[in-house]
VEXVOBA-628796 format. One record per atom (N, C-alpha, C): residue number from 1; residue in three letters; atom name; x, y, z. Coordinates in steps of 0.02 Angstrom, whole numbers, plus 50000, padded with zeros to 5 digits. Each point is the difference from the previous one (the first is absolute). Layout:
% VEXVOBA-628796
R  n  res  atom  xx  yy  zz
R  NUM  ala  CA  X  Y  Z
...
This chain:
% VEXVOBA-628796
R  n  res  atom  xx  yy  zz
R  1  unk  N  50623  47131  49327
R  1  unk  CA  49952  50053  49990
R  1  unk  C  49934  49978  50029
R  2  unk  N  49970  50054  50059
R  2  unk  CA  49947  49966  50032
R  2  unk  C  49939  50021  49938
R  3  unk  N  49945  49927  50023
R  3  unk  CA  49953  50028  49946
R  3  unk  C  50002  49996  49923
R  4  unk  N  50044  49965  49986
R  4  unk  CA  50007  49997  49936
R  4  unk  C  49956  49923  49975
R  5  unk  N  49994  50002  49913
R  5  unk  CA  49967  49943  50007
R  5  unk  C  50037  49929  49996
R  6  unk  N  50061  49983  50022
R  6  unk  CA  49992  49926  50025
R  6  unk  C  50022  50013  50058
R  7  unk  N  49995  50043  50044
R  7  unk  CA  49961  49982  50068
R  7  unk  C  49951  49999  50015
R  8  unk  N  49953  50027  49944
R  8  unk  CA  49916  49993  50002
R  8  unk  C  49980  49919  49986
R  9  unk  N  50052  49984  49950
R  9  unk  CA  49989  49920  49992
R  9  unk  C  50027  49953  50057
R  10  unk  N  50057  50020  50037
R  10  unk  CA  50020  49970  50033
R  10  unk  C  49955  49969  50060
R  11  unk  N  49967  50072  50024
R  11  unk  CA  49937  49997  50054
R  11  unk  C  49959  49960  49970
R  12  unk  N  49977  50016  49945
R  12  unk  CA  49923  49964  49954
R  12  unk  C  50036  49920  50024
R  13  unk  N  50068  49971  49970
R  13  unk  CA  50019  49945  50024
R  13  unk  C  49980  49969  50063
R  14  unk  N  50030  50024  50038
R  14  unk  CA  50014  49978  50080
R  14  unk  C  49918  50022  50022
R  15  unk  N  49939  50022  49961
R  15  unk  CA  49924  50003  50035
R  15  unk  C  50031  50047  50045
R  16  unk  N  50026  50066  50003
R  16  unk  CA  49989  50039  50046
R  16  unk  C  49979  50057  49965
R  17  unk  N  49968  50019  50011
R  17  unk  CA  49950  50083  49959
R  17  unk  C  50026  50062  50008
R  18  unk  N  50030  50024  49950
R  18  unk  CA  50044  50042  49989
R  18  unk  C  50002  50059  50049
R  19  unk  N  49936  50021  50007
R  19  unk  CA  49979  50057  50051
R  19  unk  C  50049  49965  50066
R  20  unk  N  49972  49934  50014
R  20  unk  CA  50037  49999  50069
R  20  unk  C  50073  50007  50009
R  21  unk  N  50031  49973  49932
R  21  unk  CA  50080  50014  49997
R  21  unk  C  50033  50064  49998
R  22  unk  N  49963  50047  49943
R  22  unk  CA  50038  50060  49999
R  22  unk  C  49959  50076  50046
R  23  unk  N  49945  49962  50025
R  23  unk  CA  49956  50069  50024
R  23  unk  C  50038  50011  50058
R  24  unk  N  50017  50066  50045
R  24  unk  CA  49994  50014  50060
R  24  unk  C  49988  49974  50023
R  25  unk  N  50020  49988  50090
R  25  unk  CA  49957  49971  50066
R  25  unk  C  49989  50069  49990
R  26  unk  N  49907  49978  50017
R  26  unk  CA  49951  50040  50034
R  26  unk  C  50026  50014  50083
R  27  unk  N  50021  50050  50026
R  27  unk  CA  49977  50002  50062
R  27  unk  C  49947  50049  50030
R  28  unk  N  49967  49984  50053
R  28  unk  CA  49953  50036  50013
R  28  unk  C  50030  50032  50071
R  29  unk  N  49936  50041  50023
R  29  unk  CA  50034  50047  50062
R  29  unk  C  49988  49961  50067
R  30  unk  N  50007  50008  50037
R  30  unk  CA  50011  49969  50055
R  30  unk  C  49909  50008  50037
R  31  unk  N  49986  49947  50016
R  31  unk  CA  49929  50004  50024
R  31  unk  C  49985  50059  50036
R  32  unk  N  49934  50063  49983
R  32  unk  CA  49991  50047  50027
R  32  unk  C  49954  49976  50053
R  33  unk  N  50010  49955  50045
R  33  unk  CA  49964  49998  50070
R  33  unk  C  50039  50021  50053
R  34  unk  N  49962  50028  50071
R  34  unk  CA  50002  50037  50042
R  34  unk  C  50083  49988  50026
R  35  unk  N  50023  49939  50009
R  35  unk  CA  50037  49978  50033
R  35  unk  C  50065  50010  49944
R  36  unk  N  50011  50015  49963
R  36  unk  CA  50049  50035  49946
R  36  unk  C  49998  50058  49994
R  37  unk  N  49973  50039  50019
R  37  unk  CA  50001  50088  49987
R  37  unk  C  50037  50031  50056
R  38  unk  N  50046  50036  49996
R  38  unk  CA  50046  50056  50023
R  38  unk  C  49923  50036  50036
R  39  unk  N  50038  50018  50060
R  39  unk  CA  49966  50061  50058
R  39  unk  C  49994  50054  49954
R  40  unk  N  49941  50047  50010
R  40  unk  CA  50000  50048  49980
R  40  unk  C  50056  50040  50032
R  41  unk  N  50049  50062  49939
R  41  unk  CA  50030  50042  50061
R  41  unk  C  49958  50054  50033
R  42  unk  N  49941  50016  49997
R  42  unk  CA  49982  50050  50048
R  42  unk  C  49990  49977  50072
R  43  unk  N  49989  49933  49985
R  43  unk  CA  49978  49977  50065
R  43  unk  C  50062  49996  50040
R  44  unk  N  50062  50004  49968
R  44  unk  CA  50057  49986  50055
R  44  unk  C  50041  50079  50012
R  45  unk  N  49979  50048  49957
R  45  unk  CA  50038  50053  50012
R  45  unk  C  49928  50065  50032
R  46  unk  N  50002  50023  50032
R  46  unk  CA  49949  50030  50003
R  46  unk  C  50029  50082  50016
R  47  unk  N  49926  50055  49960
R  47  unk  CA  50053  50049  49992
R  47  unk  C  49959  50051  50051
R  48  unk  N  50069  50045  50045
R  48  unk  CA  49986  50030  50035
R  48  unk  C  49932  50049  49977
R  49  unk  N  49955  50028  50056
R  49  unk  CA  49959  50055  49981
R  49  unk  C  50008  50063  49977
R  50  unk  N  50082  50018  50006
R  50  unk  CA  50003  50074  49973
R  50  unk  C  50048  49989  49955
R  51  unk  N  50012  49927  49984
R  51  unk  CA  50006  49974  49895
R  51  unk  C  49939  49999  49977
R  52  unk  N  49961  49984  50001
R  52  unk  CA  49939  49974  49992
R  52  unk  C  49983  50081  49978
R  53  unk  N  49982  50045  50041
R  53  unk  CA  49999  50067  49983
R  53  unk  C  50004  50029  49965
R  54  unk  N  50080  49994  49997
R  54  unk  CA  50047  50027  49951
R  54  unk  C  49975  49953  49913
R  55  unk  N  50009  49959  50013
R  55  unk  CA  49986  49962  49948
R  55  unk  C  49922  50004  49947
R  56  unk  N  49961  50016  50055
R  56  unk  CA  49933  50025  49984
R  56  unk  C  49996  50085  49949
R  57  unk  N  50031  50035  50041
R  57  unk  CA  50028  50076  49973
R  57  unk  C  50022  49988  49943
R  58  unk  N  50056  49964  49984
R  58  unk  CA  50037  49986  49927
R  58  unk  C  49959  49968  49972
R  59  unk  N  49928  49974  49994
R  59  unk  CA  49967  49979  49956
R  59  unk  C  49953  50049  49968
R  60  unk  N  49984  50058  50079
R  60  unk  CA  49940  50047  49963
R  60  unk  C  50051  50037  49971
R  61  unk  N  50050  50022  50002
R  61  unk  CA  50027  50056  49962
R  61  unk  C  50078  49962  50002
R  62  unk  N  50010  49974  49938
R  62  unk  CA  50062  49989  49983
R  62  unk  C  50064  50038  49982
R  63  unk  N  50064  49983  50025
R  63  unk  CA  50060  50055  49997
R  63  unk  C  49974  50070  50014
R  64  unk  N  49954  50014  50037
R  64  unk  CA  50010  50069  50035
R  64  unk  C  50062  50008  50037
R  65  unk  N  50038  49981  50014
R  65  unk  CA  50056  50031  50051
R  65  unk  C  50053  49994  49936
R  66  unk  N  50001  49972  49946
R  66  unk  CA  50023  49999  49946
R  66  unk  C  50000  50092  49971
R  67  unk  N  49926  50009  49981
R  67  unk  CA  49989  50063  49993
R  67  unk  C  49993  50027  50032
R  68  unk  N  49998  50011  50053
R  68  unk  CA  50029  50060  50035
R  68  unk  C  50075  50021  50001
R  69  unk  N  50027  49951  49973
R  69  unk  CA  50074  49998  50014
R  69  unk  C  50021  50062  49937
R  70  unk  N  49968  49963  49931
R  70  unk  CA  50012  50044  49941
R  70  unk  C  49966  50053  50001
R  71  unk  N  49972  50024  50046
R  71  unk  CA  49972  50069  50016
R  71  unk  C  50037  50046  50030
R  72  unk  N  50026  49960  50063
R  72  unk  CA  50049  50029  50035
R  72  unk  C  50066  50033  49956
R  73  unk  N  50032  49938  49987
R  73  unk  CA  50053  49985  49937
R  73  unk  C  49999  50047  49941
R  74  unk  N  49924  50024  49969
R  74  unk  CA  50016  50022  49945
R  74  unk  C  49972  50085  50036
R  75  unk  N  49977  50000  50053
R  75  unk  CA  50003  50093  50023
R  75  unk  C  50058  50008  50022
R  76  unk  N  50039  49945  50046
R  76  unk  CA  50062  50036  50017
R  76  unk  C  50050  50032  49926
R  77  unk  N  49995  49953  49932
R  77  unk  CA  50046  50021  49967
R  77  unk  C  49974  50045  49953
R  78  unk  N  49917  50041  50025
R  78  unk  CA  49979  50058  49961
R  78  unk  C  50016  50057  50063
R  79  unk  N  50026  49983  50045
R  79  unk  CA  50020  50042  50034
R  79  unk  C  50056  50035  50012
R  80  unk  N  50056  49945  49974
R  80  unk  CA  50035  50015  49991
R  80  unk  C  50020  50043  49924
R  81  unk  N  49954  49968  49958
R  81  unk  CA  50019  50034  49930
R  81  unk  C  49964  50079  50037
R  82  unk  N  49951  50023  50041
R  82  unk  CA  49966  50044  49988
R  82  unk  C  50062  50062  50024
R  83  unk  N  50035  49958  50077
R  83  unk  CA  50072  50047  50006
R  83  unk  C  50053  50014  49960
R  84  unk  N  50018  49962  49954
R  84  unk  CA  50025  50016  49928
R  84  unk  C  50011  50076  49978
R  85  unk  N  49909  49981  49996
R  85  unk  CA  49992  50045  49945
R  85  unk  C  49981  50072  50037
R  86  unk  N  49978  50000  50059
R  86  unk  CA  49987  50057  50025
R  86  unk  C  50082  50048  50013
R  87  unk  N  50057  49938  50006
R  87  unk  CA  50059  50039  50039
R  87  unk  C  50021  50021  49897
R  88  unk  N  49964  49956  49952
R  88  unk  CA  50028  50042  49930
R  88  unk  C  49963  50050  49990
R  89  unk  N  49950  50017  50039
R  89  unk  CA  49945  50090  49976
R  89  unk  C  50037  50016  50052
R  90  unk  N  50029  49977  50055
R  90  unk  CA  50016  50077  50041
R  90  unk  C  50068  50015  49975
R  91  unk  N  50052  49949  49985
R  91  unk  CA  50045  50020  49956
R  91  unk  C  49984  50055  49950
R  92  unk  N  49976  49980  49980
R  92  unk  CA  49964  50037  49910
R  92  unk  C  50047  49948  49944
R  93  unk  N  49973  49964  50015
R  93  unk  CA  50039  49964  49943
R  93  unk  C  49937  49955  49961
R  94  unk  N  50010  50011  49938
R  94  unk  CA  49950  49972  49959
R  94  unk  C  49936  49992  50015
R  95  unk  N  49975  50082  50017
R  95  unk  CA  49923  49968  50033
R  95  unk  C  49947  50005  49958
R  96  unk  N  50001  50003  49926
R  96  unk  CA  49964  49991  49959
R  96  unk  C  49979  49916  49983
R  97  unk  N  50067  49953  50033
R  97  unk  CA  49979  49919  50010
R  97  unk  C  49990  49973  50062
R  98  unk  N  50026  50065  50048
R  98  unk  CA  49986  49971  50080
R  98  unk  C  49928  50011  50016
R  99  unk  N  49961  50022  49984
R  99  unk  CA  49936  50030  50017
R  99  unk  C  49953  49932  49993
R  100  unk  N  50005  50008  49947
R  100  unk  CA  49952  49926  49972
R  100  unk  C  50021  49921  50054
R  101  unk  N  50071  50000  49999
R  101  unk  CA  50009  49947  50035
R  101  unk  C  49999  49990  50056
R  102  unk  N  50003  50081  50037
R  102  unk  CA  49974  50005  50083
R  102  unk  C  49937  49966  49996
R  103  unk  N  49957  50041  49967
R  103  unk  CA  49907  49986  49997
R  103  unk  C  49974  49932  49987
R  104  unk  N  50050  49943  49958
R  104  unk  CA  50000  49953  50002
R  104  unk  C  50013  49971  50031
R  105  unk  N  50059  50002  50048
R  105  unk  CA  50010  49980  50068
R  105  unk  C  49965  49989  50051
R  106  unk  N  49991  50069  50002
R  106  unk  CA  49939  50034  50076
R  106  unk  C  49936  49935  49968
R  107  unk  N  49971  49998  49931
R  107  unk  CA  49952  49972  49993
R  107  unk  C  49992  49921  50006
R  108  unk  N  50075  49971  50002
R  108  unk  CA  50000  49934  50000
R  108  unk  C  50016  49984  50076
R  109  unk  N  50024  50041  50058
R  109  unk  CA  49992  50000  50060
R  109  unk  C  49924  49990  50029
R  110  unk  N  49963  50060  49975
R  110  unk  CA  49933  49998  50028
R  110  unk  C  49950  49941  49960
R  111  unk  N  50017  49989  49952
R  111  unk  CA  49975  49942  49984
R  111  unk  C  49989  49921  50042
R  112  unk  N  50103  49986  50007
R  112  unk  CA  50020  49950  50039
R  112  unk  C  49965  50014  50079
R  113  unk  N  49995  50053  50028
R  113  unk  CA  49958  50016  50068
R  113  unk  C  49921  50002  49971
R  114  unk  N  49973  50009  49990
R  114  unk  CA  49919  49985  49979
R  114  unk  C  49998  49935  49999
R  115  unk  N  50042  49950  49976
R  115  unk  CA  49994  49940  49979
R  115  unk  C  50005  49975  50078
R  116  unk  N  50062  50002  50011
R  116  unk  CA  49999  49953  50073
R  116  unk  C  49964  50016  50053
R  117  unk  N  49954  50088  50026
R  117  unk  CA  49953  49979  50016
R  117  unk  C  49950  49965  49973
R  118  unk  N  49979  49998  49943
R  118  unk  CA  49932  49962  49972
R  118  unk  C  50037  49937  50031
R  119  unk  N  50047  49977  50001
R  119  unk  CA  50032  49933  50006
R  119  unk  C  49957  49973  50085
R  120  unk  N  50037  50060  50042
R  120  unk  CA  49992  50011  50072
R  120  unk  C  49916  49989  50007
R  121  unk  N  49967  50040  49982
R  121  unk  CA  49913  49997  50001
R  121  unk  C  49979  49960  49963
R  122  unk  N  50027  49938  49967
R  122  unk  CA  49984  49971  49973
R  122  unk  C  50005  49914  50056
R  123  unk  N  50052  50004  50021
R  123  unk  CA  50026  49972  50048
R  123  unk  C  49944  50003  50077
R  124  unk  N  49985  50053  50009
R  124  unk  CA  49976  50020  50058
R  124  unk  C  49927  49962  49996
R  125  unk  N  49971  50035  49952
R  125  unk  CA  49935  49963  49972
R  125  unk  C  49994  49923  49986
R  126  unk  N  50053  49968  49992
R  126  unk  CA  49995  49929  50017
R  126  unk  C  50002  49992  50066
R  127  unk  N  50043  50036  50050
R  127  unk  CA  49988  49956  50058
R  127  unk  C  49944  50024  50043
R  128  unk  N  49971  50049  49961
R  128  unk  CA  49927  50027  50056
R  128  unk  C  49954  49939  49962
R  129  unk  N  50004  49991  49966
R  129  unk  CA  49950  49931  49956
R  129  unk  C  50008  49934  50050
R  130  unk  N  50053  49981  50014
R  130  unk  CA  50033  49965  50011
R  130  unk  C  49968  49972  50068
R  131  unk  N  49998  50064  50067
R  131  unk  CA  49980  50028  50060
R  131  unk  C  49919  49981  49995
């Protein structure tokens, strides 16, 4: 059993000081002078100018092409609900619940389009800044 006390005596015996018997080696880190340090990686990869660009864009406005996507994404499938419901009023079929859900449709279409232009002129106006 490490640490116990007659190996505390044992050390006390033999003049070796307990710390040095049961403590850890200390190690330390490897000297931080010049001649031990790893290359920076920028200095060995260098990034094209229209990454650099690009990369710049995704900082002022993050996942925009993200959202635009769920703009796109979520008008196409109010567009589709909006044909639904228009082919259930021209049917005549239940248009006391088709009405409401056309208008909700139509409204979550023009929504998703308001948005991705603001997206678009939002976009635009960074790169006239930019210029």
């Amino acid at each position: 059993m490490k640490g116990s006390p007659i190996d505390l005596a044992v050390a006390m015996r033999d003049d070796i000081s307990y710390a040095e018997k049961f403590s850890p080696k200390l190690t330390f880190m490897a000297d931080p002078t010049p001649n031990n340090r790893t290359q920076n990686p920028k200095s060995s990869k260098t990034v094209s100018p229209e990454q650099y660009d690009r990369l710049k864009a995704e900082i002022a406005a993050p996942y925009r092409g993200l959202r635009q996507f769920i703009y796109f994404a979520c008008g196409a499938s109010g567009f589709i609900g909006a044909i639904v419901f228009l082919a259930q009023l021209a049917a005549g079929r239940e248009v006391g619940s088709a009405l409401p859900n056309l208008a909700l449709q139509v409204g979550v279409v023009a929504l998703m389009i308001w948005l991705f232009r603001w997206e678009q002129r939002s976009a635009r106006r960074s790169r006239i800044k930019k210029s």
